[in-house]
C-alpha positions as CSV (number, residue, x, y, z in Angstrom):
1,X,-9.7,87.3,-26.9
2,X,-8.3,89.4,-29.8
3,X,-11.6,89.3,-31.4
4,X,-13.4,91.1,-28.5
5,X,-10.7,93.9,-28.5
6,X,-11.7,94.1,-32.6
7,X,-15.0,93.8,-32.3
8,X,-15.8,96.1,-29.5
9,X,-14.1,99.0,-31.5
10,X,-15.2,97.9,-34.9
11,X,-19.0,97.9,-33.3
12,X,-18.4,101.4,-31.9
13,X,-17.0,102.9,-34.4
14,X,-20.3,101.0,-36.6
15,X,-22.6,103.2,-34.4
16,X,-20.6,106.7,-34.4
17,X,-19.6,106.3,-31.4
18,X,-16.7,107.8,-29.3
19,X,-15.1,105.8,-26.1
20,X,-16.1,108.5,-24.1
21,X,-20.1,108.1,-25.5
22,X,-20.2,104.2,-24.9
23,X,-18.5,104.9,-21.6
24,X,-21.6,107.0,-20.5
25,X,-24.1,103.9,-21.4
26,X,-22.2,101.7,-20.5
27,X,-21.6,103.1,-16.8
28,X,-17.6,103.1,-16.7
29,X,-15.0,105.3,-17.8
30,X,-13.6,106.3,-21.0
31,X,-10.4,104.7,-19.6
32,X,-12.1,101.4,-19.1
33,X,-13.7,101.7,-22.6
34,X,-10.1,102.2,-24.3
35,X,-8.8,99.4,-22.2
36,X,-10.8,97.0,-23.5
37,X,-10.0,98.4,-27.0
38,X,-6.3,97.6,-26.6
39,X,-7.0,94.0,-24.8
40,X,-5.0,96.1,-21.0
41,X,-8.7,94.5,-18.9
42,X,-11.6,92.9,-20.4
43,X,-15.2,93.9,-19.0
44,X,-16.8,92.1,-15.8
45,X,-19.7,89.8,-17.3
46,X,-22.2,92.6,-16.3
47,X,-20.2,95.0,-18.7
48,X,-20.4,92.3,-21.4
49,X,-24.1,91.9,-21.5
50,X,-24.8,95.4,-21.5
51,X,-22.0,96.0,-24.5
52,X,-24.3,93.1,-26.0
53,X,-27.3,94.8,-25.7
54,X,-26.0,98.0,-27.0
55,X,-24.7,96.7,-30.1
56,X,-27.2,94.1,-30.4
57,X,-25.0,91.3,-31.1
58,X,-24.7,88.3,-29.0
59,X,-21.7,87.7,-26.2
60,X,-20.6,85.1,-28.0
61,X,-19.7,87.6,-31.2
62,X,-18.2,89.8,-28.7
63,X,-16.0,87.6,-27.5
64,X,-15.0,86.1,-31.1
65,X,-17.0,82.5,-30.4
66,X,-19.6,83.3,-33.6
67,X,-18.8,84.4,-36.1
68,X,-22.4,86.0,-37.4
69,X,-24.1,88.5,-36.4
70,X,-27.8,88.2,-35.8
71,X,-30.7,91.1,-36.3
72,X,-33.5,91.1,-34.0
73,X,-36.8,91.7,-35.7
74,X,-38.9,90.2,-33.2
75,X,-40.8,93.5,-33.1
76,X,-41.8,93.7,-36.9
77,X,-44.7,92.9,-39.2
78,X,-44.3,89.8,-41.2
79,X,-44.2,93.0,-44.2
80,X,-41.3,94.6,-42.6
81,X,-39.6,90.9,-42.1
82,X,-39.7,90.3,-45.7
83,X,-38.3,93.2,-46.5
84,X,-35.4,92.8,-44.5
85,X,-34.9,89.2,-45.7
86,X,-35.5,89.8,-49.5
87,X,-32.8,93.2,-48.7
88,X,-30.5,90.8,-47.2
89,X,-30.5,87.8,-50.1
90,X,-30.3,90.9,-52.8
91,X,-27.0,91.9,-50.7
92,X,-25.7,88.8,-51.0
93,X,-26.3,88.0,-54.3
94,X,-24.7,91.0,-55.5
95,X,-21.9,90.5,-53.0
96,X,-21.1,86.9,-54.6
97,X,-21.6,88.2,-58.5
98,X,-18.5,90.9,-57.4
């Protein structure tokens, strides 16, 4: 499970967040929170879906199974939905003319 250990604190630091900060929402200790940074314990299931929800990734890309990350836009306009795809494609089309 190297990829959770990874993930968890590439995610983190993604949002600006310290240990002690995720911690707080996740409802465990700073101690915990570095723990699972340096692969000592890994979180109860519980822990895992609310590290999920925070981050808004799956489990699955917690815990290294997928390898994508998904964006939820269930709560946008079909406008705002084609922005964020048409953002995305231009990202990618730069990314592969690099």
């Amino acid at each position: 499970m190297v990829d959770f250990r990874v993930n968890i604190k590439k995610l983190r630091q993604e949002k600006h967040m310290t240990q002690e900060e995720l911690a707080k929402r996740v409802g465990v200790s700073k101690a915990m929170i570095s723990a699972y940074e340096t692969e000592i314990r890994y979180p109860s299931y519980d822990v895992l879906i609310k590290l999920s929800s925070i981050f808004g990734v799956s489990t699955d890309y917690l815990l290294g199974i997928e390898k994508k990350r998904v964006i939820d836009i269930t709560d946008l306009n079909d406008e705002e939905t084609e922005l964020i795809v048409n953002m995305v494609a231009l990202l990618k089309k730069n990314k592969n003319t690099q």
